[in-house]
Structure formats: C-alpha cells, structure tokens
N, C-alpha and C positions, 0 to 999 in steps of 0.2 A: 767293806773292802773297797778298797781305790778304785777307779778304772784308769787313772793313769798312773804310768810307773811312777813312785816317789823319786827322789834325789838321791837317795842310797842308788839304787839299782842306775840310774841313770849315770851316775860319774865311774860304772864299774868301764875300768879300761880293756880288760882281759878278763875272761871267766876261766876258773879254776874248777880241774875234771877229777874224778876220782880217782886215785892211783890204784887200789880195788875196790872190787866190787863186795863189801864187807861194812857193816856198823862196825868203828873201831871198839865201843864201849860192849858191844853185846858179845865179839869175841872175846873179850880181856873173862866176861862173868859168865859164858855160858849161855849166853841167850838167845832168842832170834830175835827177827824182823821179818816184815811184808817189804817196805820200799825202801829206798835211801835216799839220803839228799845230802850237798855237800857244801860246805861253807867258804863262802866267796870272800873270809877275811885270815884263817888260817888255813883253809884246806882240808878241814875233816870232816869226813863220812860218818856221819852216823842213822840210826834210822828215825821213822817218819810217825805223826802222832795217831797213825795206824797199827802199829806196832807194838808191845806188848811195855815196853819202859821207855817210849817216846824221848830217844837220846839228844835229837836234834832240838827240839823244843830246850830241854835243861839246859845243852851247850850256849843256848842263845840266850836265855836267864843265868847264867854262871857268869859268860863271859862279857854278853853286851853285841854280840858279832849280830846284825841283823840280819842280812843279805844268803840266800842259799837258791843251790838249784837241785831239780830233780838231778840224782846221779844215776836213775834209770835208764837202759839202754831206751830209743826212740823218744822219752818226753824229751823238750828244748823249752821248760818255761825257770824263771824266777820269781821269788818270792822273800818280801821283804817280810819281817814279824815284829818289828818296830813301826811300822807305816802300813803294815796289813793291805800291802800293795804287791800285786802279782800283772808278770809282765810275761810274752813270749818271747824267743830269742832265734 
C-alpha cells in the first residue's frame, strides 16, 4: 500500500457522497452489507470487501472506476484499488 496518495485520488476536484445510505447491488438481490463506499467516478454506493458479495470491489473490476471513499457516516478516508493507495480527506 502506498503511503502517498497516487494521481488518481490527487487530481480528484470534488468528492462525490452517497445519495443513500444503501449497497445499490445488495438492494436490487436481497442481500446485505457491513460498510459502504462510494465511487468517485460514477457515484455508486455499493458495499465493502467485508461484506458478504464484496460489490464495490466487482464495480471496480467491471468497470475500471478506481477511486472510492468510505460512504460511512464519521470515516473521511479514500482509497485508490488501481494504485492500492489510501489517503484522508
């Protein structure tokens, strides 16, 4: 893991928040989640590789989107999963 942020999270202009507080993917099938994070290149929430179908992880092997942040109420960190680079905010 990095100790400094990579260049993904560094050129972020604006961080993007969760519209809810919900895995989109675990609502659609019935499932849950422990945490959520939410993705700083389209905006979706999904959860965390704590979590029982680790949706956030797939999102990021599906689409390429590297960059997320906790969508946890009180954490303030990012995490790149291209550059295995985590930053606070």
């Amino acid at each position: 893991m990095s100790k400094q942020p990579c260049h993904h999270i560094k050129e972020l202009e604006t961080l993007i928040h969760p519209k809810k507080y919900e895995c989109e993917e675990c609502v659609k099938h019935g499932g849950t989640w422990l945490h959520l994070r939410t993705c700083q290149t389209c905006g979706g929430t999904f959860c965390c590789d704590s979590s029982p179908s680790r949706h956030m992880t797939a999102h990021f092997h599906a689409t390429g989107h590297p960059v997320v942040i906790s969508a946890e109420p009180g954490e303030r960190w990012i995490w790149c999963y291209e550059d295995e680079s985590f930053a606070d905010y």
